[in-house]
C-alpha positions in Angstrom: 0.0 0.0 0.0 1.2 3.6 -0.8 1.7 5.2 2.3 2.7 9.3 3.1 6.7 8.7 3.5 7.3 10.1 7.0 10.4 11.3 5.7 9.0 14.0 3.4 10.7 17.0 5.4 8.9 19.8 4.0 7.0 18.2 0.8 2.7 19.0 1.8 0.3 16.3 1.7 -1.1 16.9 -1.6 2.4 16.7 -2.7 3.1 13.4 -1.3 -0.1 12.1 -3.3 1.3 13.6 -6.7 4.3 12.0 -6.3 3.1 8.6 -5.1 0.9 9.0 -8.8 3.7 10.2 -10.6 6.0 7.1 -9.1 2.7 4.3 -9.8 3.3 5.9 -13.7 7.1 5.6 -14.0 6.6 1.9 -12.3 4.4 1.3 -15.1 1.2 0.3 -12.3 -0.6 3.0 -14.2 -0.1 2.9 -18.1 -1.2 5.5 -20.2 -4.9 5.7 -20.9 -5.2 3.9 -17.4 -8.1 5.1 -15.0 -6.6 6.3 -11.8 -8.1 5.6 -8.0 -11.4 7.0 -7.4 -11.1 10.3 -5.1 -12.7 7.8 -2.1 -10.0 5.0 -2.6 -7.1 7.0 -3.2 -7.9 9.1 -0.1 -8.3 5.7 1.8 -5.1 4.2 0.2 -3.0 7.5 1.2 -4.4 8.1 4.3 -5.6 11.7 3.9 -8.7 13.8 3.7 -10.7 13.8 0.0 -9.8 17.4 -0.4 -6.3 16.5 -0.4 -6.9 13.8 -3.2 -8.7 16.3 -5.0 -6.2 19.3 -5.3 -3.5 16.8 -6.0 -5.4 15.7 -9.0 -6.3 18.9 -10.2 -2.5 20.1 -10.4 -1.5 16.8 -11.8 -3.9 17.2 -14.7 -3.0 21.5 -14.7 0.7 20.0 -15.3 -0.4 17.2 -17.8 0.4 14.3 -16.5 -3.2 13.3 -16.2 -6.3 14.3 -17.9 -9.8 14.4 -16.7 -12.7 12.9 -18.3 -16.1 14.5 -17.1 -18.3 12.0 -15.3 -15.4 9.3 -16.2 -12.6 10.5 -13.8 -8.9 10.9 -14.0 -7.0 8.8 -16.2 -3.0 8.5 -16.7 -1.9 10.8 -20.1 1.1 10.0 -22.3 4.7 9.9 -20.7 6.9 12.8 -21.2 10.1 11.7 -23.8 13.0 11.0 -20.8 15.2 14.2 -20.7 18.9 13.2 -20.5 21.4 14.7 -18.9 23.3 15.8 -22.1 20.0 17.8 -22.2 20.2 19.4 -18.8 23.8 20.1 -19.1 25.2 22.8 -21.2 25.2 22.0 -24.8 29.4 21.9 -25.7 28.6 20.4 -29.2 25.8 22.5 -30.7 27.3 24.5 -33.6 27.7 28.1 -32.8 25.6 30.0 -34.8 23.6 32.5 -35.2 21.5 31.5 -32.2 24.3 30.1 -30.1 25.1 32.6 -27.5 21.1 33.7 -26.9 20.7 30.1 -26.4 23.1 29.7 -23.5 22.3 33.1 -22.0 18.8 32.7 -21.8 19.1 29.2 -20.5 21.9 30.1 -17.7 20.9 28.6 -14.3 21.9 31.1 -11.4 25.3 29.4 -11.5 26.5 30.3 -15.0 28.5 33.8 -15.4 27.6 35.3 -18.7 30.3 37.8 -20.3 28.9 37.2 -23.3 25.1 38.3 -22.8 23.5 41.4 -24.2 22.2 42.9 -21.0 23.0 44.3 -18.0 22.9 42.2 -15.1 19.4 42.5 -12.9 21.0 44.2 -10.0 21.9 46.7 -12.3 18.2 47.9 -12.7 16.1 50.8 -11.4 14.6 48.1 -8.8 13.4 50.1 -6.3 11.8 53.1 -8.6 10.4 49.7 -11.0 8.6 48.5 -7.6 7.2 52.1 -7.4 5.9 52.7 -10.6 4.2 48.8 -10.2 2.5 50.1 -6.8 1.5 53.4 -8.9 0.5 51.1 -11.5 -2.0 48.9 -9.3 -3.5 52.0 -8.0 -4.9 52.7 -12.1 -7.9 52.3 -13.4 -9.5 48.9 -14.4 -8.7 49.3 -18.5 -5.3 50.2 -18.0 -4.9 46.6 -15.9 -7.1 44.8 -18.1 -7.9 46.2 -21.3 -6.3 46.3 -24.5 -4.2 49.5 -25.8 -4.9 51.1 -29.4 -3.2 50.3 -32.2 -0.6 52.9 -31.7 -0.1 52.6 -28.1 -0.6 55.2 -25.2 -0.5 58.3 -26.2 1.2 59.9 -23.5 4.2 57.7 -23.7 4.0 58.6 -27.2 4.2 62.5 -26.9 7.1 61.9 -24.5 9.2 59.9 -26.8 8.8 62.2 -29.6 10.5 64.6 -27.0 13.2 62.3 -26.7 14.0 61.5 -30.4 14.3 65.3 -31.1 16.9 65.8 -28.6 19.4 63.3 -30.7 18.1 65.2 -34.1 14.8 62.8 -35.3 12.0 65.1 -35.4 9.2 62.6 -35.2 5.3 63.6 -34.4 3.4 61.3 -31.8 1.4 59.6 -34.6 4.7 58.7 -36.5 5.9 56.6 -33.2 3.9 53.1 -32.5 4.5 51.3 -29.6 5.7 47.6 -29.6 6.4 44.9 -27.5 10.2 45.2 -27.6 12.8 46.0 -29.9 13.3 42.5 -31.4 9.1 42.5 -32.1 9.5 45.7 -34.0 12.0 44.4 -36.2 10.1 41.5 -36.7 6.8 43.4 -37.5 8.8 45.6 -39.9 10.4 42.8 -41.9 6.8 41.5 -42.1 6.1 45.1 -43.7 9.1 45.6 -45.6 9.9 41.8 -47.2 9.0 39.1 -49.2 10.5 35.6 -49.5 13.6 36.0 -51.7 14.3 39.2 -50.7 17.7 40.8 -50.3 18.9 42.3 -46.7 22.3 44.1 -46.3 23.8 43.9 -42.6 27.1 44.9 -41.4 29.4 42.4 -41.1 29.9 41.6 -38.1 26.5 42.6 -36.4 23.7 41.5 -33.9 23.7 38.1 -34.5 19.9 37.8 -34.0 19.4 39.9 -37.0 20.9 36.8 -38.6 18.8 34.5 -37.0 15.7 36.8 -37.7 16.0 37.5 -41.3 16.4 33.6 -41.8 13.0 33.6 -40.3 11.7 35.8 -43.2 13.4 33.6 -45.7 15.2 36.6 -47.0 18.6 36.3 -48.7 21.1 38.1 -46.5 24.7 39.9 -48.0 27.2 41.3 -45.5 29.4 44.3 -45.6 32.4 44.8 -43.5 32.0 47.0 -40.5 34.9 49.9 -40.0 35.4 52.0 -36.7 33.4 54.6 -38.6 30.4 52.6 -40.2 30.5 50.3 -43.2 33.1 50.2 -45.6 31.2 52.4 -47.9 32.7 51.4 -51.2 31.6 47.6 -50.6 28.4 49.1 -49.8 27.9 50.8 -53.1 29.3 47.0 -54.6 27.0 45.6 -52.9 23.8 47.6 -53.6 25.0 47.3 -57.7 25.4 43.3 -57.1 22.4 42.5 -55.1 20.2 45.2 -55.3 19.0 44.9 -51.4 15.7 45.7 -50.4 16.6 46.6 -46.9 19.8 48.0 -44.8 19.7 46.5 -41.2 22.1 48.7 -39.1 23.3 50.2 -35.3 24.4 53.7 -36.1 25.2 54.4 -32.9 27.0 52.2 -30.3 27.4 49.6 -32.8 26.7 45.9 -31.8 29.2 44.1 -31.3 31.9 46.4 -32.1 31.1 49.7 -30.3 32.0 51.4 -33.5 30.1 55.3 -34.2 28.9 56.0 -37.3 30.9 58.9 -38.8 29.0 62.1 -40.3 30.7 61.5 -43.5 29.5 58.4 -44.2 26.4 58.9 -43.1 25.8 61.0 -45.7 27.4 58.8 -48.1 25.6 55.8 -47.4 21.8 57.9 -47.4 22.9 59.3 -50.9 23.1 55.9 -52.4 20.2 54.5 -50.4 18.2 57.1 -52.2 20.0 56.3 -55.5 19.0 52.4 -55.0 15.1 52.9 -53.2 16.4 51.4 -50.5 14.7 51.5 -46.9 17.1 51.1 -43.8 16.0 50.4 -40.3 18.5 52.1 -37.3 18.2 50.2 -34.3 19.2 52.5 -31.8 18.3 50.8 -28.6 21.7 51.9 -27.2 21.0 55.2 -27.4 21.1 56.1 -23.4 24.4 54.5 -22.7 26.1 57.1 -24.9 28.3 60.4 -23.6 27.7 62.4 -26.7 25.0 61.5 -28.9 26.4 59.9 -32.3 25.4 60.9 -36.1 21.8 59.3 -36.4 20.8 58.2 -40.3 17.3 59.2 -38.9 18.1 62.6 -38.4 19.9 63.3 -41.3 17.3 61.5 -42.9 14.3 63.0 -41.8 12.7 59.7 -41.4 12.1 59.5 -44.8 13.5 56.1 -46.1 15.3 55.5 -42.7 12.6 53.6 -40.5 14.4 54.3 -36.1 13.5 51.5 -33.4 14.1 51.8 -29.8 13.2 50.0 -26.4 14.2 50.3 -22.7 14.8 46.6 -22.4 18.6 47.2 -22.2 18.3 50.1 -20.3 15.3 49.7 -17.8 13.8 46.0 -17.6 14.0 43.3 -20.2 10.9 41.8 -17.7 8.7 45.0 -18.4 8.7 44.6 -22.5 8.2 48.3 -24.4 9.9 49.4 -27.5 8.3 51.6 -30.2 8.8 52.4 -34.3 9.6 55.8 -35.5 8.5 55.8 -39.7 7.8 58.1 -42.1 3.8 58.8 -42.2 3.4 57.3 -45.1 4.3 53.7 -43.5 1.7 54.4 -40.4 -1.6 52.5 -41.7 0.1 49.7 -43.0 2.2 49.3 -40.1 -1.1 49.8 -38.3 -3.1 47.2 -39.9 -0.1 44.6 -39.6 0.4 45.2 -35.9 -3.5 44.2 -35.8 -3.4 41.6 -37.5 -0.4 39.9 -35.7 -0.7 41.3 -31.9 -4.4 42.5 -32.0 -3.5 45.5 -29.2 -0.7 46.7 -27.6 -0.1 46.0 -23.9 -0.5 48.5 -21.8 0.7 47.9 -18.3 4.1 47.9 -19.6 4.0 51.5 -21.0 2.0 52.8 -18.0 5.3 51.9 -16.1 7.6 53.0 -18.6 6.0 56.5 -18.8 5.7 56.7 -14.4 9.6 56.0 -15.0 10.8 58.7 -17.5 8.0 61.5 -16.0 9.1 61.4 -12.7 12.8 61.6 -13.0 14.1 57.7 -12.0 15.0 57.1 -15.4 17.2 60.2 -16.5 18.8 59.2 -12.6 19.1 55.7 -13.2 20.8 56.2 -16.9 23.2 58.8 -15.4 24.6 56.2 -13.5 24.5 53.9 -15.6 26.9 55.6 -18.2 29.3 56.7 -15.2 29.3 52.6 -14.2 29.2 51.2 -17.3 32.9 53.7 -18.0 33.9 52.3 -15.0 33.5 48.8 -16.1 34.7 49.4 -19.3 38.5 50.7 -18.1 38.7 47.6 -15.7 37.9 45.3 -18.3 39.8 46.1 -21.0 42.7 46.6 -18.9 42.4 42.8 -17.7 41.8 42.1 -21.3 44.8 43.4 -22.2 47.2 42.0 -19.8 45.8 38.3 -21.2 47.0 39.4 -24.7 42.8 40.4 -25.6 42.6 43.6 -27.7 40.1 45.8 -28.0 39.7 47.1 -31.9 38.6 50.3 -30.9 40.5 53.2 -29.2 38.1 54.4 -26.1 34.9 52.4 -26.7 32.1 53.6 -24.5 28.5 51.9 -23.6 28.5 48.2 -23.0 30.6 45.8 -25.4 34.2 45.2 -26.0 35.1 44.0 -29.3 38.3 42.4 -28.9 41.2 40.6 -31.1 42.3 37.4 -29.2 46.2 36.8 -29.4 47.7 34.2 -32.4 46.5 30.6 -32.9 43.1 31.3 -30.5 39.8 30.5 -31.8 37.4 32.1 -30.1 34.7 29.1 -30.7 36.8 27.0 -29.7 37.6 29.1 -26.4 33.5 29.2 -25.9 32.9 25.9 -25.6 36.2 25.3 -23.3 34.6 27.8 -20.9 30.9 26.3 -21.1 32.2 23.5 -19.6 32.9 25.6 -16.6 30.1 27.6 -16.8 31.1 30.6 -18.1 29.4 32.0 -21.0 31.5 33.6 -24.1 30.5 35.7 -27.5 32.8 34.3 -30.3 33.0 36.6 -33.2 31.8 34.3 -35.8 28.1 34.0 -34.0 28.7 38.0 -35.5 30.1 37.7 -38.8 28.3 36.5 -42.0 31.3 35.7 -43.8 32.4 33.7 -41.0 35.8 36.4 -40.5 35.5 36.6 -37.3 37.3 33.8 -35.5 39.3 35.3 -33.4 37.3 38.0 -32.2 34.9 38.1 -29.1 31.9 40.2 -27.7 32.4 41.5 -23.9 30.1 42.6 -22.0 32.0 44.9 -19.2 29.0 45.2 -16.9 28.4 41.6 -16.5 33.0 40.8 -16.3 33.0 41.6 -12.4 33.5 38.4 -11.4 36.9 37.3 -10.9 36.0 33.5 -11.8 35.3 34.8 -15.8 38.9 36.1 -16.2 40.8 32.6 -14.6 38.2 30.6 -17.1 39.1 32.8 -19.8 42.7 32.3 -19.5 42.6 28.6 -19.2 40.2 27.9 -22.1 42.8 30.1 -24.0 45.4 28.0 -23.0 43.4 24.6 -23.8 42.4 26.3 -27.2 46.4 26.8 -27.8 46.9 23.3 -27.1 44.7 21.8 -29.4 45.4 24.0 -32.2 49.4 23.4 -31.8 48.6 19.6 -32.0 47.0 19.6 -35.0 
């Protein structure tokens, strides 16, 4: 008879009776499509009230592992496919592409140091004024907690960023700014708008590698051109726009990611000349934008947001939790960008831009980002110096915001190196995760704010060594 183990230590009744279910399944006593106890017998059996019986069905079915059949009762469901422990561990063999380092970032357990991530780390944040602006935000009327937002998004926020985006030169009215989900979903949306199957997208080379991943998505055909300290090379961007004639230009203009490079008034004003020559459209992701010193040439501004299409988002900056990013286009792209947002999100959400906007009105933000550029140039000095006594160097002189784009010494690959320091736990950009043409091999992403630890720098140097090693021996 299945008896509560006395020996539980903490574990509730209810959970006692789930797992005495769970182990009659894995001991094959209960096959799939099997009827379980009544409530009555079970309770009996186990030794505990009905209601206990009861919940501890209801959360095995919530969970799956058995299903309820009204008037019938519960009955056993499939079994899971066993999850092996390659699967639990990190995953040292999968190629590393495009998707590679988002991968291991995102799946990180609280053990894992990630130097290679694209955020800062959470105690980083604005906690405290975010747990303000979530008390203000309870305290709001029963549409802003429960309804959906119009198509554009809440005005208010709106009006605000438009104030923002003039101060870096993009003169942008409220109804030319819609609000999105995050940065990543306005891309997305404006591929949706801006492609079709087939289609040619220039990027620099190297760049965010989930434009990589995200174009693939779209099925476009994708054509790289090599990144300088001061933009692309702008003669194999005019090659490339004669060979390939690209629908679509993909870029960071300012605190370029991965390198850090700033894009140069001169060839800002080359490269919009022959996007006007070619009809072609160019999204600047500028999600960066409040980790800069002195605001960078923007293709928007010079632009006038004519063919240049601007995205932003506080994820980096605020909360990648709270999810609020917005499109700046020329009017003429509003309705259909409109009607598509409709049709693929319905309405925007609008408990995340009620907190945004409580942020940036009552003076937290503009604190918060203060500090955060005076950190992050903190970080950046300590890093690259420890960098640099390793043989690691950066390729720009003075980079600012968050990422250090470094060479790594002779004979290193920086793949290689990644999956040396997986192993123990440490979490690495190599530069061809970047790089289209694949020219990036020994070059790596830091990011300074999450290199404090002193662990990342003694992994570092001994997956270097073991990288050495097995390239000599070859």
């Amino acid at each position: 008879m299945d008896t509560p183990d006395p020996n539980a230590g903490s574990g509730t009744l209810v959970e006692t009776v789930m797992a005495a279910i769970r182990q009659r399944m894995a001991a094959r006593i209960l096959t799939p499509g099997a009827r379980l106890p009544s409530i009555r017998a079970f309770a009996g059996t186990m030794q505990v009230s009905k209601s206990t019986v009861v919940e501890a069905y209801e959360r095995l079915a919530a969970e799956g592992t058995i299903r309820s059949r009204p008037g019938s009762g519960f009955f056993a469901a499939g079994p899971l496919a066993p999850l092996s422990l390659s699967e639990i561990g990190p995953r040292l063999d999968r190629a590393v592409d495009p998707l590679w380092v988002s991968r291991q970032s995102l799946e990180a357990g609280e053990e894992m140091l990630k130097p290679g991530c694209g955020w800062l780390p959470a105690s980083w944040m604005p906690q405290a004024a975010l747990r303000r602006s979530l008390r203000s935000a309870a305290r709001t009327d029963d549409a802003t907690l429960a309804d959906y937002g119009t198509p554009l998004g809440l005005p208010a926020l709106r009006q605000l960023l438009a104030r923002r985006l003039s101060a870096h030169g993009v003169e942008a009215s409220p109804d030319q700014i819609m609000l999105t989900e995050s940065g990543t979903q306005a891309i997305d949306l404006l591929c949706r708008f801006l492609l079709e199957p087939g289609d040619t997208v220039l990027v620099d080379d190297p760049c965010y590698f989930n434009f990589h991943a995200l174009l693939r998505a779209h099925r476009a055909k994708v054509v790289g051109v090599p990144m300088t300290p001061s933009g692309p090379d702008i003669d194999l961007f005019a090659q490339a726009l004669a060979e390939h004639r690209p629908r679509l230009y993909i870029t960071n203009s300012a605190l370029h990611n991965p390198t850090g490079a700033v894009l140069s008034p001169v060839v800002a004003h080359r490269l919009l000349k022959l996007a006007d020559q070619s009809d072609l459209a160019i999204i600047e992701d500028d999600i960066f934008a409040d980790f800069e010193h002195t605001p960078a040439p923007r293709l928007a501004a010079f632009d006038g947001l004519g063919r240049v299409i601007q995205i932003g988002s506080f994820s980096k900056t605020l909360s990648a939790s709270v999810r609020c990013g917005f499109v700046a286009a020329p009017r003429d792209r509003m309705e259909g960008l409109i009607d598509l947002k409709i049709a693929t999100t319905f309405g925007g959400g609008r408990l995340a831009s009620e907190l945004v906007l409580t942020l940036l009105k009552d003076g937290s933000y503009r604190k918060h980002v203060e500090q955060l550029r005076a950190r992050l140039a903190r970080a950046m000095a300590e890093t690259a110096g420890r960098l640099k006594a390793m043989g690691i160097m950066p390729w720009i002189d003075q980079p600012t915001g968050m990422f250090l784009w470094c060479r790594l010494p002779e004979n290193i690959d920086a793949a290689d190196v990644a999956r040396h320091a997986l192993a123990d736990n440490v979490v690495l950009a190599p530069g061809n995760a970047f790089s289209l043409s694949h020219t990036a091999g020994r070059f790596m992403r830091f990011n300074v704010a999450q290199c404090e630890d002193e662990r990342i720098f003694r992994v570092l140097e001994k997956a270097m060594a073991a990288s050495h090693r097995k390239i000599a021996s070859v």
